[in-house]
ZADO-1210 file (C-alpha; in nm, 4 decimals, padded with zeros to 6 digits):
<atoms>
<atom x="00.0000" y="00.0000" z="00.0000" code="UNK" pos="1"/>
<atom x="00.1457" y="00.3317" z="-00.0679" code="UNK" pos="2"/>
<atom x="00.0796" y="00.5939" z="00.1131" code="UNK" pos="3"/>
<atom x="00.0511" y="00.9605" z="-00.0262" code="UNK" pos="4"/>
<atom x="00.1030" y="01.2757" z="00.0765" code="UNK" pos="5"/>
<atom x="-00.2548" y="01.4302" z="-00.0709" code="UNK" pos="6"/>
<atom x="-00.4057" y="01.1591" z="00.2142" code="UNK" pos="7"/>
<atom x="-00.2098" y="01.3351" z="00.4648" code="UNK" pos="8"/>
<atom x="-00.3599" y="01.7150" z="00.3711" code="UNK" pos="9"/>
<atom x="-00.6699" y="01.5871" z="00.4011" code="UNK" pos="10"/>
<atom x="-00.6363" y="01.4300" z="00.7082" code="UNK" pos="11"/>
<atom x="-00.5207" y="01.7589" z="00.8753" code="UNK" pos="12"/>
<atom x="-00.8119" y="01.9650" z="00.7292" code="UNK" pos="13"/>
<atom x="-01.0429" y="01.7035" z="00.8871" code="UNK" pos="14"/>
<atom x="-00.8652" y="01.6845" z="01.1944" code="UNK" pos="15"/>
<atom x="-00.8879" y="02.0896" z="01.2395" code="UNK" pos="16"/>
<atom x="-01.2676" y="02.0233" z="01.2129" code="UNK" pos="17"/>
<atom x="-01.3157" y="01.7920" z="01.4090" code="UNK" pos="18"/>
<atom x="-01.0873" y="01.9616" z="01.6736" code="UNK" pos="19"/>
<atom x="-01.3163" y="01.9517" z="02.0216" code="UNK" pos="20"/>
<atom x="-01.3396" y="02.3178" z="02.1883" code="UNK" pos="21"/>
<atom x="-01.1802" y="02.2819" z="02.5423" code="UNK" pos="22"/>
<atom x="-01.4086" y="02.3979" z="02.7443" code="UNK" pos="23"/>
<atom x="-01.3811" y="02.7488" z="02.9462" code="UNK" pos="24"/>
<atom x="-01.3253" y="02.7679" z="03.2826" code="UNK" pos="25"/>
<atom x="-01.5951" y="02.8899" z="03.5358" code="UNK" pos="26"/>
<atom x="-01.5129" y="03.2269" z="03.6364" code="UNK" pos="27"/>
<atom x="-01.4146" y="03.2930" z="04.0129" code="UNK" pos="28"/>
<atom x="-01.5715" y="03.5241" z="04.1796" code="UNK" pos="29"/>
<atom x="-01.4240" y="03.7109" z="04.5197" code="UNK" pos="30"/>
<atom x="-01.6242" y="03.9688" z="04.6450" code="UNK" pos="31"/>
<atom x="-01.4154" y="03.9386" z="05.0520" code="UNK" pos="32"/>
<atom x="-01.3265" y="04.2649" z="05.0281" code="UNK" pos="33"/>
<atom x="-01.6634" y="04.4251" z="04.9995" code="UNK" pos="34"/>
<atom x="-01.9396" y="04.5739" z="05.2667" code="UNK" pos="35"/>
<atom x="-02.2726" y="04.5653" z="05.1586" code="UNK" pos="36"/>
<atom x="-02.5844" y="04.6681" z="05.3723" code="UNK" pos="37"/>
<atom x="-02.9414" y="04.5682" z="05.2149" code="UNK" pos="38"/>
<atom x="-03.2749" y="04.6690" z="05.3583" code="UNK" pos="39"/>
<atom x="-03.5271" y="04.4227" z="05.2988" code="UNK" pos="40"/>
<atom x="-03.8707" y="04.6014" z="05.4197" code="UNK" pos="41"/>
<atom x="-04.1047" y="04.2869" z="05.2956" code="UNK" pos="42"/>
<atom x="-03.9955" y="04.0275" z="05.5813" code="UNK" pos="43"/>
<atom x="-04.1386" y="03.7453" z="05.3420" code="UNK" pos="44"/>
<atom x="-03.8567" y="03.8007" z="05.0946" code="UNK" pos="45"/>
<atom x="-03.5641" y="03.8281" z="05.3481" code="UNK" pos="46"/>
<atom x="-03.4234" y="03.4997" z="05.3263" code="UNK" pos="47"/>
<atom x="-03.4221" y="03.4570" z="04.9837" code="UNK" pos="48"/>
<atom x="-03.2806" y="03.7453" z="04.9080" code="UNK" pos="49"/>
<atom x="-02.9801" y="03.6703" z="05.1373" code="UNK" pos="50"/>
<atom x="-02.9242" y="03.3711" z="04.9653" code="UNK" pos="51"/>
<atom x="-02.9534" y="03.4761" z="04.6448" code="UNK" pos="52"/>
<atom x="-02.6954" y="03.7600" z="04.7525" code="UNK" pos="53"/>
<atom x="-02.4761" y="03.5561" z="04.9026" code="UNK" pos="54"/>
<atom x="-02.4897" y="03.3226" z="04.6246" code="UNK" pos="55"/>
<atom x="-02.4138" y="03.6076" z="04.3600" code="UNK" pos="56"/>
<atom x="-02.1659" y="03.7872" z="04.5826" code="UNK" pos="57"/>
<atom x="-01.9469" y="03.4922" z="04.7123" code="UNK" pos="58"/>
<atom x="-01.7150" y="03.5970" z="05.0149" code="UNK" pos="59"/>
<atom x="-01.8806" y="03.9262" z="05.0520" code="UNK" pos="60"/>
<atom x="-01.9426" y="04.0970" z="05.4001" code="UNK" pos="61"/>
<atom x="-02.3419" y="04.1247" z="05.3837" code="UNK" pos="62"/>
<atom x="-02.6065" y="04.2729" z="05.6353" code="UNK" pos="63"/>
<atom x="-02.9537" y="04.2519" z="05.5843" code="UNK" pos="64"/>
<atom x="-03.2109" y="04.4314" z="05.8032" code="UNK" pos="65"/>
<atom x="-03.5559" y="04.4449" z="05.7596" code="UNK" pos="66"/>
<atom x="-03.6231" y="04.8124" z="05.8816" code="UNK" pos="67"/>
<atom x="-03.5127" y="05.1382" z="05.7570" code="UNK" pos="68"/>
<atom x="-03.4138" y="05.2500" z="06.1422" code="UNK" pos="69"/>
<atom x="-03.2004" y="04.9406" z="06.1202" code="UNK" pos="70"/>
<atom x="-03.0317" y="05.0192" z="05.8067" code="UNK" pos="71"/>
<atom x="-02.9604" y="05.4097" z="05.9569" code="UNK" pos="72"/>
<atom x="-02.8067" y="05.2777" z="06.2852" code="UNK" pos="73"/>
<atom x="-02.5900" y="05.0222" z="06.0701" code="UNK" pos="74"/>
<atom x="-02.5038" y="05.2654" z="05.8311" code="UNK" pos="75"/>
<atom x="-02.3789" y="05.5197" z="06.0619" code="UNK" pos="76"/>
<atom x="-02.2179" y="05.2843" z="06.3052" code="UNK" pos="77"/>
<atom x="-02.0558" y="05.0674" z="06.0507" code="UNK" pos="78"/>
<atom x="-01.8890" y="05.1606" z="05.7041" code="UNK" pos="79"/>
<atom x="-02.0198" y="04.9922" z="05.4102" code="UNK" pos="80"/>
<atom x="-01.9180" y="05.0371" z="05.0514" code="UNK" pos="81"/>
<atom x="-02.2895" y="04.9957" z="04.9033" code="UNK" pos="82"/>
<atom x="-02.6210" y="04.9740" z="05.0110" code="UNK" pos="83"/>
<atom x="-02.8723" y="04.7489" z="04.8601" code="UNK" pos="84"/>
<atom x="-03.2351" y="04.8567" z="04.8136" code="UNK" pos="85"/>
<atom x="-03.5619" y="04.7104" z="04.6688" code="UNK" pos="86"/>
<atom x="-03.7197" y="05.1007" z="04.5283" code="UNK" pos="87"/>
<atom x="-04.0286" y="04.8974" z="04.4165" code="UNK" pos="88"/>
<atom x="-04.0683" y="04.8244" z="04.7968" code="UNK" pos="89"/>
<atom x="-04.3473" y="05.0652" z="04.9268" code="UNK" pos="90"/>
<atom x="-04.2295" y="05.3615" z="05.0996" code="UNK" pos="91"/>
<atom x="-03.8512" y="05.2592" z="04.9740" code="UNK" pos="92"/>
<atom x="-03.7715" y="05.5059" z="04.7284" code="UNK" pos="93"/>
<atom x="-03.9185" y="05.8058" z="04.9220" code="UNK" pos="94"/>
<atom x="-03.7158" y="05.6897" z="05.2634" code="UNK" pos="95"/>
<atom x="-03.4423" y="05.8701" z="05.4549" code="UNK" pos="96"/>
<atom x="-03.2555" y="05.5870" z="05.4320" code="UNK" pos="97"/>
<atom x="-03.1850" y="05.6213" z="05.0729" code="UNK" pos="98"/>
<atom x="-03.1882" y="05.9882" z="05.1114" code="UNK" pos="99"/>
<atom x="-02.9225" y="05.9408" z="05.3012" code="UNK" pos="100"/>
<atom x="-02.7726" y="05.6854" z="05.0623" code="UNK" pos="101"/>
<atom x="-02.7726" y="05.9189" z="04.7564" code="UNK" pos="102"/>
<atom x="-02.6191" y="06.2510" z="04.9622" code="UNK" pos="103"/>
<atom x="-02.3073" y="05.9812" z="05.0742" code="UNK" pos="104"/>
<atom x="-02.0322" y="06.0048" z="04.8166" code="UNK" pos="105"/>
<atom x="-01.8479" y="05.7380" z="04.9497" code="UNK" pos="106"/>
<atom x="-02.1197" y="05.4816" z="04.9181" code="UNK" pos="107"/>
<atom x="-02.2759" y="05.3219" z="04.6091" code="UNK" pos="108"/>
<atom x="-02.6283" y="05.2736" z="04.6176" code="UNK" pos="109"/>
<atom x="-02.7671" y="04.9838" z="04.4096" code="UNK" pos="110"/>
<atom x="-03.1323" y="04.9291" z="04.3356" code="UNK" pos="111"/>
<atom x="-03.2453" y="04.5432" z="04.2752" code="UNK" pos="112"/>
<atom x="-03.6047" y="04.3944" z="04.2189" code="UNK" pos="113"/>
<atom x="-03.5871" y="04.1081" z="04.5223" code="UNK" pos="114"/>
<atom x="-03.8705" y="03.8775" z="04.3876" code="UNK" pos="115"/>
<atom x="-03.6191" y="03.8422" z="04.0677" code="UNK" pos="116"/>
<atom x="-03.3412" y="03.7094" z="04.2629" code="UNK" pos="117"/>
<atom x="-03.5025" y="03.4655" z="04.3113" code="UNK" pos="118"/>
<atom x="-03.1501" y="03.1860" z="04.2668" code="UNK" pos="119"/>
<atom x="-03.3925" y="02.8836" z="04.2532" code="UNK" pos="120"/>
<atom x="-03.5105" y="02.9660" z="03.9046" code="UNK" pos="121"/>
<atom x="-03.2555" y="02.8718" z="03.6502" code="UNK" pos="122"/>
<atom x="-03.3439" y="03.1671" z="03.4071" code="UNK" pos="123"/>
<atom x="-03.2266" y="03.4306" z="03.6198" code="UNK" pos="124"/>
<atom x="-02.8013" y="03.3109" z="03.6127" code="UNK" pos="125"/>
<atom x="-02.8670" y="03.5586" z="03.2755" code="UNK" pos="126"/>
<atom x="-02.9902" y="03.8278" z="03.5060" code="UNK" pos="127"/>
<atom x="-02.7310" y="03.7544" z="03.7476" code="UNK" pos="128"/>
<atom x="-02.4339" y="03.8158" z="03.5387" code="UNK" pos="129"/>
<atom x="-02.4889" y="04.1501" z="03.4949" code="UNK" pos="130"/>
<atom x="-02.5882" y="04.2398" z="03.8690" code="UNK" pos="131"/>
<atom x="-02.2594" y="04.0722" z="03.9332" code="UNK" pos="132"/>
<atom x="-02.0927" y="04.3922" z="03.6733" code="UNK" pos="133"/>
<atom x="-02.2579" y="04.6568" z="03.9286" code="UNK" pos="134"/>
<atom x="-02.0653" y="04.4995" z="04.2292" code="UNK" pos="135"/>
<atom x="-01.8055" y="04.4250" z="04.0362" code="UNK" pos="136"/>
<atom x="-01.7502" y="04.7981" z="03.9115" code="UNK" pos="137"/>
<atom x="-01.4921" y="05.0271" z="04.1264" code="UNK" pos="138"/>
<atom x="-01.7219" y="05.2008" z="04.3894" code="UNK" pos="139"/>
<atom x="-01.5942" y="05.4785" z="04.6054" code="UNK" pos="140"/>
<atom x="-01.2206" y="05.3977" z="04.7508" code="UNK" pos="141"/>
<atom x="-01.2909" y="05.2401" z="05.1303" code="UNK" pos="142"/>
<atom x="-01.0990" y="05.3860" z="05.4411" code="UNK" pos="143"/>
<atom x="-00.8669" y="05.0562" z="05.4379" code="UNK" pos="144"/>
<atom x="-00.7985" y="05.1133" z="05.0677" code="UNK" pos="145"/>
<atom x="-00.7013" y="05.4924" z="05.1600" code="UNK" pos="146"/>
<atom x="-00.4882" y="05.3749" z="05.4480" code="UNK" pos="147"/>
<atom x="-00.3074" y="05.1832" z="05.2065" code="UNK" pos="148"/>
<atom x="-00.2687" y="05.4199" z="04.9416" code="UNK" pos="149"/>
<atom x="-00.1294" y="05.6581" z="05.2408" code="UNK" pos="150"/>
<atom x="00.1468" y="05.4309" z="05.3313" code="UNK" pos="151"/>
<atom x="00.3165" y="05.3414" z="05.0164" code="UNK" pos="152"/>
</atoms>
């Protein structure tokens, strides 16, 4: 049998083909370094909105309360680097608390609809890769991050 070189050419156009796609790796997400205080006001949605947070914002320090006098104490007690708000909520867009949210410089307030986190539904990983963008975006340097800065 003889073997010819024409075989050969073909046999690499086939091959490239027939080449399998490696598959891409999941991304990792790391959200440790970030401080986020929601205020759930519909008690019936707080738990699933923690896990769905927690579940889109793995590692990240979050606080949920379910009352805006909660969220005020918090806020000015602790520092945060966002707040998390529901403005469909009744009374939610119209509150001190986010008032108070949009005079703060330092803080980035981000508005989400709760009942469409919702992490049990399969649909929403498409919504959830662009919340993950808003947290993912630079907010407003934090103290620790200024501290830093200040020392090199």
């Amino acid at each position: 049998m003889v073997k010819l070189e024409e075989d050969e050419d073909l046999l690499d156009d086939y091959e490239e083909e027939f080449k399998e796609d490696k598959p891409q790796p999941l991304p990792v997400y790391d959200y440790k370094s970030r401080r986020i205080l929601v205020w759930v006001q519909e008690r019936e949605l707080l738990q699933m909105v923690e896990e769905s947070l927690a579940y889109l914002l793995p590692l990240a320090t979050i606080r949920i309360t379910d009352s805006e006098e909660k969220a005020i104490e918090l806020s000015e007690n602790e520092e945060w680097d966002t707040y998390v708000v529901d403005l469909m909520e009744e009374h939610v867009s119209t509150s001190e608390f986010v008032k108070m949210a949009n005079n703060n410089p330092d803080v980035m307030l981000v508005a989400l609809n709760y009942p469409k986190l919702n992490r049990e539904n399969e649909q929403n990983e498409v919504y959830f890769e662009p919340l993950r963008k808003l947290f993912d975006s630079e907010g407003p340097p934090s103290l620790s991050q200024m501290e830093n800065q200040e020392q090199i």
